[in-house]
Structures are given as structure tokens and as C-alpha cells.
C-alpha positions as YAML, in Angstrom:
chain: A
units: angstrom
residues:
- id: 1
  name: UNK
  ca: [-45.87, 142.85, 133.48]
- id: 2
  name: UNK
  ca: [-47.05, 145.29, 136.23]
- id: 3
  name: UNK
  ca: [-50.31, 146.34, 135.88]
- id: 4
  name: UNK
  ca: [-50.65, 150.31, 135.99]
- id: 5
  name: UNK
  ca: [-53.46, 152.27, 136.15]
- id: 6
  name: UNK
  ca: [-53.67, 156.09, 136.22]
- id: 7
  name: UNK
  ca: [-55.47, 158.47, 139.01]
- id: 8
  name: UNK
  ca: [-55.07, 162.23, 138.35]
- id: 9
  name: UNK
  ca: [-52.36, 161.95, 136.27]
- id: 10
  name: UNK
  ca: [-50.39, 159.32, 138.75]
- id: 11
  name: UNK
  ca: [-49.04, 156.17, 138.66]
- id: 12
  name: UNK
  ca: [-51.14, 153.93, 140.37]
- id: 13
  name: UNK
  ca: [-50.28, 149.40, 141.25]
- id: 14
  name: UNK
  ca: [-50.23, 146.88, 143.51]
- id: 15
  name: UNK
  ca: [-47.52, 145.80, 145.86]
- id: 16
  name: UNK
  ca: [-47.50, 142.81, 148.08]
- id: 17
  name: UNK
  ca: [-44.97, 143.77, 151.01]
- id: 18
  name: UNK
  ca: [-42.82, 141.35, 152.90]
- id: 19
  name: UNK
  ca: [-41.80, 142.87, 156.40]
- id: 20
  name: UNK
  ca: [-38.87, 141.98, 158.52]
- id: 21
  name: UNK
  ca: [-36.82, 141.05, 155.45]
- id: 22
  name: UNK
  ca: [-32.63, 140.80, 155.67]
- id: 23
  name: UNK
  ca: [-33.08, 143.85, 153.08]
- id: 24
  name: UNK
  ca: [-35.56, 145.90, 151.25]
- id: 25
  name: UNK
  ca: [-35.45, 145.77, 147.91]
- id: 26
  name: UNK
  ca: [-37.81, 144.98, 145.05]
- id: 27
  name: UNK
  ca: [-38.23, 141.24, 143.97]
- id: 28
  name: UNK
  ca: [-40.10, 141.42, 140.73]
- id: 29
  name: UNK
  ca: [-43.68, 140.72, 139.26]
- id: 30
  name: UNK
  ca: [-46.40, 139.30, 141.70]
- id: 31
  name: UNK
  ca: [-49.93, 139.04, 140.56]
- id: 32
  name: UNK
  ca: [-49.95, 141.69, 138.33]
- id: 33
  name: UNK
  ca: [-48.22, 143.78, 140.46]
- id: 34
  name: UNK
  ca: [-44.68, 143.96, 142.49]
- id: 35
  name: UNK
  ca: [-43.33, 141.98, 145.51]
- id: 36
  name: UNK
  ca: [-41.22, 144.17, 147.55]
- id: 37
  name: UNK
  ca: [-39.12, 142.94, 150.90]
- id: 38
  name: UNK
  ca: [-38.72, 145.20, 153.36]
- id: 39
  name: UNK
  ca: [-36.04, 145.41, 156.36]
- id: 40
  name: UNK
  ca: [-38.66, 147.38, 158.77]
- id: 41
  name: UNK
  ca: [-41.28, 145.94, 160.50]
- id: 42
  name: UNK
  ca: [-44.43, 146.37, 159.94]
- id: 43
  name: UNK
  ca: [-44.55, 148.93, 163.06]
- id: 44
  name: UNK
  ca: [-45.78, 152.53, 163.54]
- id: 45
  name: UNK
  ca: [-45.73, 153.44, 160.15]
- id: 46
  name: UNK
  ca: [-41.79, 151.97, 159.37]
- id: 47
  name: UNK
  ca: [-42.78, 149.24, 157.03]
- id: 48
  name: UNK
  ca: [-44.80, 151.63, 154.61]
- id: 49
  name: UNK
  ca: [-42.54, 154.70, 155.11]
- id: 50
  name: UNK
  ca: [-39.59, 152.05, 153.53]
- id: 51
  name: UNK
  ca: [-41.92, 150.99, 151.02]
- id: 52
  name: UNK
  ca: [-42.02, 155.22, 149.74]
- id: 53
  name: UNK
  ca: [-38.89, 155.42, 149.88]
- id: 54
  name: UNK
  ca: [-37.52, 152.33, 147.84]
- id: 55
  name: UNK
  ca: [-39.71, 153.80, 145.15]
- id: 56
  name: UNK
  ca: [-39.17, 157.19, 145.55]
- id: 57
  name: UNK
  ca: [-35.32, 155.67, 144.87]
- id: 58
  name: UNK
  ca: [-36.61, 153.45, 141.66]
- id: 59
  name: UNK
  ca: [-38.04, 156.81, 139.98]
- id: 60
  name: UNK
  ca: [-36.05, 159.75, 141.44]
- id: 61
  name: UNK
  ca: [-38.64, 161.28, 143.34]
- id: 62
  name: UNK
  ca: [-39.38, 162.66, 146.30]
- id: 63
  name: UNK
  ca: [-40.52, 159.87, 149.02]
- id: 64
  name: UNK
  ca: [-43.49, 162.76, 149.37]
- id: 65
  name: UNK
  ca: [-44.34, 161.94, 146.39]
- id: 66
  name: UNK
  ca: [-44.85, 158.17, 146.90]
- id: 67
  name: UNK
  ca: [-48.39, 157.52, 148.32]
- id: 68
  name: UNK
  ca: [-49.92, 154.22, 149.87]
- id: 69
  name: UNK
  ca: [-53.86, 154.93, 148.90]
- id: 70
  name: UNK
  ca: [-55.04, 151.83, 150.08]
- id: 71
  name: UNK
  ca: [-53.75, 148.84, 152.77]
- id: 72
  name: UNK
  ca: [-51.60, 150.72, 155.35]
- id: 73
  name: UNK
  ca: [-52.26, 148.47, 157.57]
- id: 74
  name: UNK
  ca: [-52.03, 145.22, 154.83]
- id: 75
  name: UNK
  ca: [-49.31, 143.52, 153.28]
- id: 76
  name: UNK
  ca: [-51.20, 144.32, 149.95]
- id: 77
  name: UNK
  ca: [-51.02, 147.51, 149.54]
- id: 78
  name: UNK
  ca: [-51.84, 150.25, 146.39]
- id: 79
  name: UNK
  ca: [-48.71, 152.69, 146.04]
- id: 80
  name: UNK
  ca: [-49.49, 155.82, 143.67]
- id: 81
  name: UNK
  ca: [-46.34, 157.70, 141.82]
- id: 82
  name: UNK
  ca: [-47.52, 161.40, 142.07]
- id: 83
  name: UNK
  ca: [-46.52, 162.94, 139.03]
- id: 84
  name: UNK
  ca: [-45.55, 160.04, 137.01]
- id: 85
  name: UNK
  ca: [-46.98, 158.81, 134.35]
- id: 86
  name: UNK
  ca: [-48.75, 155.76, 133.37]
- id: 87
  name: UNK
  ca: [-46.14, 155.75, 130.17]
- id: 88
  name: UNK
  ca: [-42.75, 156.81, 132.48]
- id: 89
  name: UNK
  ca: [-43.87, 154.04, 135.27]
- id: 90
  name: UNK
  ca: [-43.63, 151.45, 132.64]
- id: 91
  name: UNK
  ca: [-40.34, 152.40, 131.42]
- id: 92
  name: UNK
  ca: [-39.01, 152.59, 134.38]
- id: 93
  name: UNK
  ca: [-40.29, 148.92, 135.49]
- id: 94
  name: UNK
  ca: [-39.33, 147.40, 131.91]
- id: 95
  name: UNK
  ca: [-35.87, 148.69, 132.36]
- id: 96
  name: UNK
  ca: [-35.63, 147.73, 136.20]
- id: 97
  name: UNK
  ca: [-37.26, 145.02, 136.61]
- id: 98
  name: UNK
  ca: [-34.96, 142.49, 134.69]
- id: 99
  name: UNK
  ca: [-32.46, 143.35, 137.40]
- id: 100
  name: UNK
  ca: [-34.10, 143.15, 140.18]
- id: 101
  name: UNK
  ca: [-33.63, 140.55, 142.63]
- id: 102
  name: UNK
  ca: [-35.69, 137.00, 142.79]
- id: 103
  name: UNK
  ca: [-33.97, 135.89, 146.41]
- id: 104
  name: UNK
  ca: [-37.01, 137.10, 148.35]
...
């Protein structure tokens, strides 16, 4: 299970980013938080600007709305759902995540 936590009223967990991947998508559970391959490489920005917007994709938000508060510059990084909830982020991941890929 992903472990959330809420700031402000937002969504807040862990994601441990694979760069350079064949595609981006989200693998599953990692730690207590998410594994996520990317295609972009970890290069002026491109990396984390996929990682928004595979989640903004997930929960049908804005990629605006999807905000890396912590390791921009790491492969473990803390992603924060503006606007969603605690409650609706776990939904979302118990419905999603028993289709998501393990081939990453």
C-alpha cells in the first residue's frame, strides 16, 4: 500500500523514478511508495516534468497541479496532488494499481 500523507489539504508520497526508460508508466508499490519509469532523461527539468504529468493523467488533473516538493534533482522524489485528498489518492491507487505494470 502507498503510504499518503496530507499537506494543506494535498496528497502527499514517495516516488522512486527510473529515467531513460523504453516508456513511462507507473510500475507499482516500492517502499511504501510508487516506482515510476520514465522515457525522459533526467535532463533540464524533462524527467520530473514527465513524472507531473503521468500523474496529472492517473487523477485527471492539471499537470500544474502535480508538485515535486522535495528531490528534483533525486531519483527519490516527494510528489504532492494539489487538491486531492488523502481519501481520493487512495482510491485512485487501490483501483489503479492492480493494473499497473510490473515490467520495469
Amino acid at each position: 500500500m502507498v503510504e499518503l500523507r496530507e499537506k494543506n489539504g494535498s496528497a502527499v508520497f514517495v516516488v522512486k523514478a527510473q529515467p531513460r526508460s523504453s516508456k513511462s508508466s507507473v510500475c507499482g508499490l516500492y517502499n511504501g511508495g510508487l516506482k515510476v519509469s520514465l522515457k525522459a532523461a533526467p535532463v533540464d527539468d524533462a524527467a520530473n516534468r514527465e513524472c507531473c504529468e503521468l500523474f496529472s493523467k492517473l487523477f485527471h488533473i492539471s499537470p500544474s497541479r502535480v508538485h515535486i516538493i522535495s528531490g528534483k534533482s533525486s531519483r527519490t522524489k516527494t510528489v504532492m496532488l494539489e487538491g486531492v485528498s488523502v481519501e481520493a489518492a487512495a482510491l485512485a491507487f487501490n483501483v489503479h494499481l492492480p493494473r499497473m505494470s510490473s515490467n520495469c
